[in-house]
MIVOVEX-494975 format. One record per residue (C-alpha): residue in three letters; y negated, z negated, x. Coordinates in steps of 0.1 Angstrom, whole numbers, padded with zeros to 4 digits, always signed. Each point is the difference from the previous one (the first is absolute). Example, Ala and Ser with C-alpha at 12.3 -4.5 7.8 and 13.67 -1.06 7.14 Angstrom:
REM MIVOVEX-494975
ALA+0045-0078+0123;SER-0034+0007+0014;
//
This chain:
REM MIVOVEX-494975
UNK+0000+0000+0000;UNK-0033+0010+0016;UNK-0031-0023+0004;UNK-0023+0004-0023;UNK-0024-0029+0012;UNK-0036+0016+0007;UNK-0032-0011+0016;UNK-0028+0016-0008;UNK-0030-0012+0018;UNK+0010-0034+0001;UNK+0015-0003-0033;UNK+0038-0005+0000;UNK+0017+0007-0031;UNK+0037+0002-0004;UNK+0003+0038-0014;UNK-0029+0025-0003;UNK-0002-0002-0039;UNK-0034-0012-0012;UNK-0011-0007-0028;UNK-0039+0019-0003;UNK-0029-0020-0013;UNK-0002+0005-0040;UNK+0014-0013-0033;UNK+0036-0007+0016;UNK-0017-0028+0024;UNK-0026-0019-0019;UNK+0019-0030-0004;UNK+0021-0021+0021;UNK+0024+0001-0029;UNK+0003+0040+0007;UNK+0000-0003+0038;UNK+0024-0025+0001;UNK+0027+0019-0026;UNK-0006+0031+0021;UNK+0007-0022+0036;UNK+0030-0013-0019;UNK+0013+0037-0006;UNK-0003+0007+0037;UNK-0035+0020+0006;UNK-0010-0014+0031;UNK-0037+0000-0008;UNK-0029-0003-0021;UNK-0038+0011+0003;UNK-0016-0023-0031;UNK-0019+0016-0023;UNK-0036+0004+0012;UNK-0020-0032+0002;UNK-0037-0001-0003;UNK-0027-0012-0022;UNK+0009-0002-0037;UNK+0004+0030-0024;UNK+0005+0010-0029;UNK+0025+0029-0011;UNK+0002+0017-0029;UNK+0028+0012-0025;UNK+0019+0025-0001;UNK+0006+0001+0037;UNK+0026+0024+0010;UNK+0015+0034-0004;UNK+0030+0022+0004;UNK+0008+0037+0010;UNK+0033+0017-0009;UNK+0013+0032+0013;UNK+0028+0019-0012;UNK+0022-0030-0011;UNK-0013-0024+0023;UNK-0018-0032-0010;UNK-0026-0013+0023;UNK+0000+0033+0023;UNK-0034-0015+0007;UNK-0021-0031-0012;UNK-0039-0007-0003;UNK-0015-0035-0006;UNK-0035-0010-0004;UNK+0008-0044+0008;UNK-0023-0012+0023;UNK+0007-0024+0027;UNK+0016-0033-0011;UNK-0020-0020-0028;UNK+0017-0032+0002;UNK-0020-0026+0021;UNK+0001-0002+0037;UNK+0012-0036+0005;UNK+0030+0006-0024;UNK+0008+0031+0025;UNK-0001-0020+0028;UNK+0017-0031-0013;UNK+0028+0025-0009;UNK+0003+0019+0032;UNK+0000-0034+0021;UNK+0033-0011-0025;UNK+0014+0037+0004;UNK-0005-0006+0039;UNK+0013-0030+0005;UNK+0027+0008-0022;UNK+0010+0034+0014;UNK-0010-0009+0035;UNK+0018+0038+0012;UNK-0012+0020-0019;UNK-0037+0020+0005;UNK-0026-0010-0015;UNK-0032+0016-0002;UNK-0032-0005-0017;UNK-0022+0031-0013;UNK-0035-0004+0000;UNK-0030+0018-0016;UNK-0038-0016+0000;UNK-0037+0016+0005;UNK-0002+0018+0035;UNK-0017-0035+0012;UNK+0014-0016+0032;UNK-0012-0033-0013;UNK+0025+0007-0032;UNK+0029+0015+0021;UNK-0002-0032+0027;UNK+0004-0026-0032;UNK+0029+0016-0018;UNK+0018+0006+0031;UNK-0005-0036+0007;UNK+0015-0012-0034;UNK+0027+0024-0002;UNK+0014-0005+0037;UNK-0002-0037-0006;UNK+0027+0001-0024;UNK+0025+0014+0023;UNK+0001+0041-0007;UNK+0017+0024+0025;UNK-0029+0022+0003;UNK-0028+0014-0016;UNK-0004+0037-0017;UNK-0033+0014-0006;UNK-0003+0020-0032;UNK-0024+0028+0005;UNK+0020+0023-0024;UNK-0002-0011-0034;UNK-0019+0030-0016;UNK-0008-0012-0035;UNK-0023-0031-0012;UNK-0001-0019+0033;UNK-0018+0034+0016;UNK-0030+0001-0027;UNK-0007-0035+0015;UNK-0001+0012+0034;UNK+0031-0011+0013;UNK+0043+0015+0000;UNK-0007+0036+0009;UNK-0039+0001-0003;UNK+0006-0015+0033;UNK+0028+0016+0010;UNK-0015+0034+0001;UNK-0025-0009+0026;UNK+0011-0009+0034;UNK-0027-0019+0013;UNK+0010-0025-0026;UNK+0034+0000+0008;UNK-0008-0006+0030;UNK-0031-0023-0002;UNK+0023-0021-0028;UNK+0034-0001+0018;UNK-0018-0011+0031;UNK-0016-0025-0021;UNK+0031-0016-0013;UNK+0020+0004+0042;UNK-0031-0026+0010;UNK+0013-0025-0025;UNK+0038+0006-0005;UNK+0028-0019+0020;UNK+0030+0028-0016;UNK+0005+0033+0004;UNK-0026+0023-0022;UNK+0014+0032-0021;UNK-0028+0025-0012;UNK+0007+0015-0026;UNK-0011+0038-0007;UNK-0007+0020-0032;UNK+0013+0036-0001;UNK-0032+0008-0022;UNK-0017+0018+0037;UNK+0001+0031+0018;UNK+0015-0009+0027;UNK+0020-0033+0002;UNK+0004-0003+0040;UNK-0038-0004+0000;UNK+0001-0036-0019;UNK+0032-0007+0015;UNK-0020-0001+0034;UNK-0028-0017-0009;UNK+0021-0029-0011;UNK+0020+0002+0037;UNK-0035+0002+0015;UNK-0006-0032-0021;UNK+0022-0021+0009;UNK+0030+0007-0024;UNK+0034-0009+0008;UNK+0018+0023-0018;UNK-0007+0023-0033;UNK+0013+0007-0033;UNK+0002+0028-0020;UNK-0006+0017-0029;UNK-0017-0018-0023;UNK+0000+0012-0032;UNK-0015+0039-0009;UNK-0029+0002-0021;UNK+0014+0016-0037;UNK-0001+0002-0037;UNK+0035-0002-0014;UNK-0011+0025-0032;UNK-0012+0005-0033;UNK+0014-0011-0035;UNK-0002+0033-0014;UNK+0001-0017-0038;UNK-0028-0022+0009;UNK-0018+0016+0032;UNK+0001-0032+0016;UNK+0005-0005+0035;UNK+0037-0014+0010;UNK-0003-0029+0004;UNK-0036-0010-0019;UNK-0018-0031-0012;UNK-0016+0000-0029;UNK+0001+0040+0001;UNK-0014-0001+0036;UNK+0016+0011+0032;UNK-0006-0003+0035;UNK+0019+0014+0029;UNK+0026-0020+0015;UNK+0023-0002+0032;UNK+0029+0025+0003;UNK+0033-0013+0012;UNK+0037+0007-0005;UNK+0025+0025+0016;UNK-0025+0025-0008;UNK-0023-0008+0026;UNK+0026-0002+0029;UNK-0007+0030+0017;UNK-0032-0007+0007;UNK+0003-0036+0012;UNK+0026+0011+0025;UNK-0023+0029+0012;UNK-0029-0027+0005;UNK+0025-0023+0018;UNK+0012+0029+0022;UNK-0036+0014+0008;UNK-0009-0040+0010;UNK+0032-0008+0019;UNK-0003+0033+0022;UNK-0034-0008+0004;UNK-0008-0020+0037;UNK-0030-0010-0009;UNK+0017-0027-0026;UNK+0024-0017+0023;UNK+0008-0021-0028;UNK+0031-0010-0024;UNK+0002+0014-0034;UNK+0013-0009-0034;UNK+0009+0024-0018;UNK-0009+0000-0040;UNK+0004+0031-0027;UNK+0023+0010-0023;UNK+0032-0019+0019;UNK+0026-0006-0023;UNK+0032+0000+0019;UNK+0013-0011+0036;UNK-0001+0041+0004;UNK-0037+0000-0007;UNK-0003-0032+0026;UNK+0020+0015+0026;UNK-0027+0037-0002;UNK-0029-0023+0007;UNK+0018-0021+0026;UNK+0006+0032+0017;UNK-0033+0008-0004;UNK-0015-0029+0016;UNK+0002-0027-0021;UNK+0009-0034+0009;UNK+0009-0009-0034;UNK-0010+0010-0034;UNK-0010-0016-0033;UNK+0011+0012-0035;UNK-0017-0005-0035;UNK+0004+0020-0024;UNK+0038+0003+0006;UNK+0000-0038-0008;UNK-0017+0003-0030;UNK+0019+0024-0017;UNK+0035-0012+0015;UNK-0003-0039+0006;UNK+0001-0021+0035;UNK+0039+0006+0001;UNK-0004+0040+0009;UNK-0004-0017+0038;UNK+0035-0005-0001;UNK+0007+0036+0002;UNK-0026+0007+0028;UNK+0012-0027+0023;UNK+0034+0018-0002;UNK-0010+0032+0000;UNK-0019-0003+0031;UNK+0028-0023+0012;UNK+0025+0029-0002;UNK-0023+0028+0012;UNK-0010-0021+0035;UNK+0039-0008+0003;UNK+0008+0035-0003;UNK-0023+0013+0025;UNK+0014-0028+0022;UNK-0037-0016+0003;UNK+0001-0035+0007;UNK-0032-0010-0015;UNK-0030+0011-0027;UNK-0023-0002+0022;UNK+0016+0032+0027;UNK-0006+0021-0031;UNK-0038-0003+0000;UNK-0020+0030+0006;UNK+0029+0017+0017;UNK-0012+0037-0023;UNK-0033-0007+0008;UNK+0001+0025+0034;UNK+0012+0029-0028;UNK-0027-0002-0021;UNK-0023+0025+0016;UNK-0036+0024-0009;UNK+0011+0031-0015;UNK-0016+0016+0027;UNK+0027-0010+0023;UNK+0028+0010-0021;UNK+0026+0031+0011;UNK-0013+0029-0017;UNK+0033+0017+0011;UNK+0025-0026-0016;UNK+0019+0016-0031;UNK+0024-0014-0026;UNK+0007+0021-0029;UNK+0020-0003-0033;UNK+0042-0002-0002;UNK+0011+0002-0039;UNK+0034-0008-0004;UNK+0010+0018-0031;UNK+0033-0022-0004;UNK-0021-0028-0005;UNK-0032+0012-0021;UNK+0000-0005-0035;UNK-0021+0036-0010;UNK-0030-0021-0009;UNK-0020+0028+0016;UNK-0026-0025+0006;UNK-0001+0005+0040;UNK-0005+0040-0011;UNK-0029-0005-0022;UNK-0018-0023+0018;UNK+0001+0024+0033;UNK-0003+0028-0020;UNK-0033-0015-0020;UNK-0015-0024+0028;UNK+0013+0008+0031;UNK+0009+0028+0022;UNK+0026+0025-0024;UNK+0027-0003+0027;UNK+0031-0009-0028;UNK+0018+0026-0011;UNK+0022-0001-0036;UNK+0029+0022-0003;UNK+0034+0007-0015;UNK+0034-0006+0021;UNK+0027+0009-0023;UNK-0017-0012-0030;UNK-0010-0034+0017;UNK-0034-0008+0006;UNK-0010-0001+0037;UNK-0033-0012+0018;UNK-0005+0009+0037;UNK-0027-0004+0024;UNK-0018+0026+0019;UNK-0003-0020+0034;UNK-0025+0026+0011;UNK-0027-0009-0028;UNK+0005-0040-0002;UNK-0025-0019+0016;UNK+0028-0031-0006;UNK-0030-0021-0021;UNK+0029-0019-0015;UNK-0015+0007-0038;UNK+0038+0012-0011;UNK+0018-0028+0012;UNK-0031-0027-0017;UNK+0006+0016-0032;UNK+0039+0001+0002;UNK+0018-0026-0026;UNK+0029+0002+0021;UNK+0005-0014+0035;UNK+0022+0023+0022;UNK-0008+0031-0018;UNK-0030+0008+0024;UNK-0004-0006+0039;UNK-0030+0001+0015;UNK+0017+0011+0044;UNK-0016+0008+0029;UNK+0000+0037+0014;UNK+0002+0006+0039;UNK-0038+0012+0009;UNK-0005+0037+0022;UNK-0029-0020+0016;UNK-0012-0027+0019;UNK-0017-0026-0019;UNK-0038-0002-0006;UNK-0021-0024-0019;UNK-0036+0013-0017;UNK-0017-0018+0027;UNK+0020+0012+0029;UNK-0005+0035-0020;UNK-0039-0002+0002;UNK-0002-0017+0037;UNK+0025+0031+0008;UNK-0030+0027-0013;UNK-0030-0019+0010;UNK+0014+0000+0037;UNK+0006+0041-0004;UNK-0031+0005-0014;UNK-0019-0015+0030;
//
């Protein structure tokens, strides 16, 4: 059985599932079921002056069958009060003295305010601290969550605010509502940050009752935009980890966060670059116990690539994740249809024939329908074998190339130097 212990800037946890600040830790009560189920940590909901949240708060998008493909929410940051939090999180401590945890915070962008909550919430024992710079709705009007986050002098300006006065290891963490995450993620290095976080949630509206014309979700027949989550938004949080963890200039860990809803999903972003990761809305729609069937999973996976530990599986794609500049223009892969396997949906057909490059053909073979590739006109984009319902039926293989490879940057450096 490999180890799946990690230490991520400090903070030891006994696997790399977290739990992600939000409605699943704003209680001990929760955080302490969810420890009891085996996640090996928790970032508590975000504390910070009081609010107040409104009602309805959250809301769902299906796709094709599945519930909760993706899932938007408009809570704020936690609105019970402070002292309760921290009376809670000292009893969760003490009693869980193994497991992570780690205290997100959210105030005005004053030092003053950051050095007195740091104070209160370290004194009660936490792991470390996470700096929420993300949060897109609500908390951003006010000038905090991603208000902030979208600048990086105050990322940086705030997270070095908070390293003068903290004693644990500091977690920044990012909103994907930017141009260009790496920017942010620097600025909070530059500051101080001992490791990062990301995504936060996507800003989003969920959609429109289209018996009403109200906004999903609405209060009172208002909406507002809210923060995306949920397997949809996956591919973009691990692009964001990837760009950050093959980026030198932020030498730091990462958690990863977005759309992870299986030890599959945990192990991508591990080999991406992240320490650990941190799950939500897979706990909400599934209950603390799914964390049973990641620890396994992962379990099995690192035992069958004979890897002794979680933490030899960080970042190790990172080096293959490149510009597209500097990708082999000569490479080819093209299309295999077995036609002992395919079904005759004809869906790989139309789809080339319609959106891509015409390059299956259709014909008769003693009164059985075939479908053939012509190698010579695919460009191997893989659309067939996405749309394909059955697995087998099409093979995406490599084809020996008659030249030596060249990337588009190698291409350009190769006329510039002719051209002189």
């Amino acid at each position: 059985m490999a180890d799946l212990r990690i230490d991520l800037a400090g903070i030891k946890s006994p696997n790399p599932f977290w739990l992600a600040s939000a409605p699943p830790t704003n209680s001990g009560y929760q955080v302490q079921r969810a420890f009891e189920a085996g996640w090996g940590g928790a970032v508590w909901k975000t504390l910070g002056d009081p609010i107040l949240n409104v009602s309805s708060r959250f809301a769902a998008v299906s796709f094709n069958g599945q519930r909760v493909a993706g899932f938007n929410n408009i809570e704020l940051i936690t609105d019970r009060p402070l002292e309760v939090n921290l009376q809670e999180i000292y009893e969760t401590k003490k009693k869980f003295p193994h497991h992570a945890i780690i205290a997100s915070l959210m105030v005005e962008p004053k030092q003053e305010k950051w050095h007195e909550i740091v104070k209160r919430v370290e004194d009660v024992g936490v792991d470390g601290l996470e700096l929420n710079f993300g949060c897109p709705h609500g908390m951003a009007e006010r000038g905090m969550g991603s208000a902030s986050g979208q600048v990086p002098e105050l990322v940086e300006k705030q997270t070095y605010w908070v390293k003068e006065a903290a004693k644990t290891p500091v977690i920044v963490k990012l909103t994907p509502n930017i141009t260009d995450i790496t920017v942010t993620a620097e600025a909070a290095t530059r500051g101080g940050a001992d490791a990062i976080s990301m995504i936060n949630t996507i800003n989003s509206l969920a959609g429109v009752d289209l018996d009403t014309w109200n906004t999903v979700p609405h209060v009172a027949g208002k909406g507002a935009h809210g923060g995306y989550c949920g397997p949809a938004v996956k591919p973009i949080a691990l692009n964001m980890v990837a760009e950050c963890a093959r980026n030198p200039l932020i030498n730091v860990p990462i958690s990863g966060i977005g759309g992870i809803s299986n030890w599959q999903d945990a192990a991508e972003f591990i080999l991406m670059g992240a320490t650990g990761v941190q799950v939500c809305t897979a706990a909400m729609h599934h209950g603390f116990s799914i964390v049973e069937d990641m620890i396994d999973g992962l379990n099995n996976y690192l035992d069958d690539k004979g890897i002794a530990s979680v933490m030899d599986l960080v970042g190790r794609s990172v080096s293959r994740y490149s510009n597209w500049g500097d990708l082999d223009l000569n490479y080819k892969i093209v299309a295999e249809i077995n036609n002992d396997v395919c079904i005759n949906c004809n869906k790989c057909h139309i789809a080339c024939e319609d959106t891509s490059h015409q390059c299956i053909d259709l014909y008769s073979e003693d009164g059985r329908p075939i479908l053939k590739v012509r190698e010579e006109d695919c460009v191997g984009c893989n659309l067939c074998s996405i749309v394909c319902p059955v697995d087998g039926a099409i093979t995406m293989v490599e084809r020996k190339s008659t030249v030596p490879p060249m990337t588009w940057n190698e291409r350009q450096s190769l006329i510039s130097s002719l051209s002189k």
